[in-house]
C-alpha positions as CSV (number, residue, x, y, z in Angstrom):
1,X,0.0,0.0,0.0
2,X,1.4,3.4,-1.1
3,X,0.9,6.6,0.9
4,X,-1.9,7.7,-1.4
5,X,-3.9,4.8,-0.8
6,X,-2.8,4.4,2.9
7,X,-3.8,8.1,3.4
8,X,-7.3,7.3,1.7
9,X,-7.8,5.5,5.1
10,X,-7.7,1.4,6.1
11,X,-9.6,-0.3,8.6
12,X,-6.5,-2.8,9.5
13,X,-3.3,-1.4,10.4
14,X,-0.5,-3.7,11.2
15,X,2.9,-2.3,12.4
16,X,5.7,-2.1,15.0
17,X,5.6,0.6,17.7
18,X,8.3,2.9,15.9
19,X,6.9,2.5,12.7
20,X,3.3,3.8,13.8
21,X,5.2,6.7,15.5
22,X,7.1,7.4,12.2
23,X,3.6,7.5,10.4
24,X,1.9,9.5,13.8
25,X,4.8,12.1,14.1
26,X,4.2,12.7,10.0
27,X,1.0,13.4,10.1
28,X,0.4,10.3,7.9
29,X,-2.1,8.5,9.9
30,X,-4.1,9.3,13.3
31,X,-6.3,7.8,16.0
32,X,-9.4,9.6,15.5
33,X,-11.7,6.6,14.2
34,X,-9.5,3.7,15.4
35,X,-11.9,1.8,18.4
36,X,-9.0,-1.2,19.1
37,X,-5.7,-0.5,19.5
38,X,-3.7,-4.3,19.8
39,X,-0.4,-5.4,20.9
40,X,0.8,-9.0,20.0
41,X,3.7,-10.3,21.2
42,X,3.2,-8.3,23.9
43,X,5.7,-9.6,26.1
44,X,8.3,-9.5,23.5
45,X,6.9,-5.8,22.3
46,X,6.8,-4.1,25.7
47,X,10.6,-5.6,26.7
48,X,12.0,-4.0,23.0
49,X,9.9,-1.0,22.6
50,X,8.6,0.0,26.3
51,X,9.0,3.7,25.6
52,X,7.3,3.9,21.8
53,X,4.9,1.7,23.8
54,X,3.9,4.5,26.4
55,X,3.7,6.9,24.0
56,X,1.8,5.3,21.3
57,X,-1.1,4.9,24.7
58,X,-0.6,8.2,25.6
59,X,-1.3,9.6,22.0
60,X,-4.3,6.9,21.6
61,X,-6.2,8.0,25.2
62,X,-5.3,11.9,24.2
63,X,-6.9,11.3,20.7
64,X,-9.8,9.7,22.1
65,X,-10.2,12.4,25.5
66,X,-10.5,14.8,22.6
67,X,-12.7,13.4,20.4
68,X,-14.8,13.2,23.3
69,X,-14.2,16.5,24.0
70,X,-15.7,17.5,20.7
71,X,-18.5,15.0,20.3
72,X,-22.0,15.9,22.1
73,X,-22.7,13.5,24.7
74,X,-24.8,10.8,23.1
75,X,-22.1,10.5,20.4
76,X,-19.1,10.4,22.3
77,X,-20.8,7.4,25.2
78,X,-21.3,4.9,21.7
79,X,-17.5,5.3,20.6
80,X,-15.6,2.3,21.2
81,X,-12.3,2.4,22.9
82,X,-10.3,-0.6,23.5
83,X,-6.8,-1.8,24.1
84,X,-5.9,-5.2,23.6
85,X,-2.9,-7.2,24.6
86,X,-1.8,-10.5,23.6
87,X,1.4,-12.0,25.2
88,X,3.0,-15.5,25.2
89,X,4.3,-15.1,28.5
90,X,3.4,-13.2,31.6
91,X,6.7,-10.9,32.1
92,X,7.6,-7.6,34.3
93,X,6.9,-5.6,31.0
94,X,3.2,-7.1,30.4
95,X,2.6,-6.9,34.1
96,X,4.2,-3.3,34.5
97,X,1.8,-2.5,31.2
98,X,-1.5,-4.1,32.5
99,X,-1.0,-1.8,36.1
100,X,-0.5,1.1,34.3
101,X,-2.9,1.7,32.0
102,X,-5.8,-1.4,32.3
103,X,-5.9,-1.0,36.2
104,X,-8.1,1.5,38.6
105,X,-7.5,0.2,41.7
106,X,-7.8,-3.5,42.1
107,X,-9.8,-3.9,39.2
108,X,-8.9,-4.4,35.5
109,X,-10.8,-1.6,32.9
110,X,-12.5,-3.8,30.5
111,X,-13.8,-7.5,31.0
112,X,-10.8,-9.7,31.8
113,X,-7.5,-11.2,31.6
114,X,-7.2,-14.4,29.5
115,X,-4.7,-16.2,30.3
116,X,-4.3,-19.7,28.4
117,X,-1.4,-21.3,30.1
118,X,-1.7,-22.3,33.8
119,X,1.4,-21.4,35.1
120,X,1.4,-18.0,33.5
121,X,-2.1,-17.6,35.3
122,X,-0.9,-19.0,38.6
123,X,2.1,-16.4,38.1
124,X,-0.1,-13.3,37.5
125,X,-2.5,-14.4,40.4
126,X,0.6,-14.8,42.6
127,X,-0.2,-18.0,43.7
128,X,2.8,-19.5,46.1
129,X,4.7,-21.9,44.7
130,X,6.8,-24.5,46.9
131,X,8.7,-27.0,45.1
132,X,9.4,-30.5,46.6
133,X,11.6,-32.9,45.5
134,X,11.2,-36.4,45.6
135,X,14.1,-38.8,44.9
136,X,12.6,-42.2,46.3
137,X,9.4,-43.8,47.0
138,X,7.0,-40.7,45.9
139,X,4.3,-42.1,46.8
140,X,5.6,-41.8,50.7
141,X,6.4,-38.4,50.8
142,X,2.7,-37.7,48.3
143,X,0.9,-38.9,51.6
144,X,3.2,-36.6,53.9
145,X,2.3,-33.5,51.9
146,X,-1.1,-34.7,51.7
């Protein structure tokens, strides 16, 4: 897609985080009608690219505070606004990401966290973990812990 046909609009944009600033900081492209803004890879995103990261959300709540701003009330309450964030694995970026910006208080803005992969879960609920290990008769030291 050439800039002509970019600037014409899209309904998908896929990028990285300084690529989306190049095309933000340039006028190019803006986030008055975009209702999702996603991050894949999360994990591996946020680690590489924390600070484009922070400012791409900055720029994306500022866009929408505005629009808001300028809508009358019954149009700006139907706009959609959400962030989405996929991640492999639950890291100190993710979790650093999720406090800041899906957070108010205890509770998560927006529906929930999905998190496929049990010990990733048990790591963002903070569950305790207390290894054992058994070298004979398992069973044994099974009906100890038990």
């Amino acid at each position: 897609m050439d800039f002509y046909e970019f600037s014409a609009g899209c309904h998908i944009l896929v990028t990285i985080p300084p690529s989306l600033l190049r095309a933000l900081d340039g006028e190019i492209t803006n986030f008055h009608r975009c209702s999702h803004l996603i991050f894949d890879d999360a994990d591996d995103t946020f680690a590489a690219h924390s600070a484009d990261v922070k400012r791409i959300v900055d720029l994306y709540r500022d866009s929408h505070a505005q629009s808001a701003a300028e809508a009358d009330e019954g149009e700006a309450s139907s706009r959609l606004s959400q962030v989405v964030v996929a991640a492999n694995f639950w890291t100190p970026a993710v979790k650093q990401f999720v406090g800041a910006y899906m957070m108010v208080g205890n509770d998560v803005q927006g529906p929930t966290i999905a998190i496929a992969n049990l010990l990733e879960a048990a790591l963002y609920g903070r569950v305790r973990h207390d290894a054992v290990v058994v070298e004979d008769k398992p069973e044994r030291k099974l009906q100890k812990l038990l």
